[in-house]
C-alpha positions as CSV (number, residue, x, y, z in Angstrom):
1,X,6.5,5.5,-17.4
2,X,5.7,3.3,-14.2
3,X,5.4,4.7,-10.9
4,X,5.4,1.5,-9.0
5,X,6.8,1.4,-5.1
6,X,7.4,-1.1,-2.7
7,X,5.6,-0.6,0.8
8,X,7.1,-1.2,4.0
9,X,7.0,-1.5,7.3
10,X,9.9,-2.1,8.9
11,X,11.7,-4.9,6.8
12,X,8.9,-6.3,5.8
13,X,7.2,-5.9,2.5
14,X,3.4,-5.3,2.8
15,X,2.5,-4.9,-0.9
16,X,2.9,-2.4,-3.6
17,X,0.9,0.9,-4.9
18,X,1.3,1.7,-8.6
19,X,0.0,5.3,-10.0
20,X,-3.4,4.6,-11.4
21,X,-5.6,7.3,-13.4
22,X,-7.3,8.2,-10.2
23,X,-4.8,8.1,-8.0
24,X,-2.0,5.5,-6.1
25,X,-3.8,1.6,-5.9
26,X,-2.6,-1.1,-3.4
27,X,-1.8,-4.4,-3.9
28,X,-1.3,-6.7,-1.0
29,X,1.3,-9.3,-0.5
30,X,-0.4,-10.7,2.7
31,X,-3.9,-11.7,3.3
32,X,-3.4,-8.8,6.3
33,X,-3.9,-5.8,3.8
34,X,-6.3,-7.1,1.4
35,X,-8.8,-4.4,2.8
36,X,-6.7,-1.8,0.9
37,X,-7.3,-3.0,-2.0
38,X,-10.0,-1.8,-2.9
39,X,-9.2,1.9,-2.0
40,X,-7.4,4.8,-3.8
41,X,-4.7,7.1,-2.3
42,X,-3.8,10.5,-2.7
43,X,0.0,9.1,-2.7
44,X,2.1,6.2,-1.6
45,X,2.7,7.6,2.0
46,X,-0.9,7.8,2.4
47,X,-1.2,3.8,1.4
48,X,1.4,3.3,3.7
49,X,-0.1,5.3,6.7
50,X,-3.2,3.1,5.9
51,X,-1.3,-0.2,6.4
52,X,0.4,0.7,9.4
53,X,-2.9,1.5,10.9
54,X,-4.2,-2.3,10.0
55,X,-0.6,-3.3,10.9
56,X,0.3,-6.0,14.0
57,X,3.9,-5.5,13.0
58,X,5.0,-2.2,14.3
């Protein structure tokens, strides 16, 4: 089974996580968040929380 979710903030889409072995892995729509990629998260919140912080949008 997948375990895939969109990320958001606001109405924009940001990228994606997807449940990996070691935890929840980004994947960046935008140039903006291609930092995250190369990090793991403890859940999808957590990725979110991550791009918000790197975030010009809101």
């Amino acid at each position: 089974m997948f375990h895939v979710y969109v990320i958001k903030i606001g109405t924009h889409a940001i990228g994606i996580v997807s449940l990996a072995a070691e935890g929840y892995r980004f994947y960046a729509v935008t140039q903006t968040f291609s930092a995250l990629e190369k990090q793991i998260f403890g859940s999808a919140e957590e990725a979110r929380s991550a791009a918000l912080a790197l975030s010009t949008l809101g």
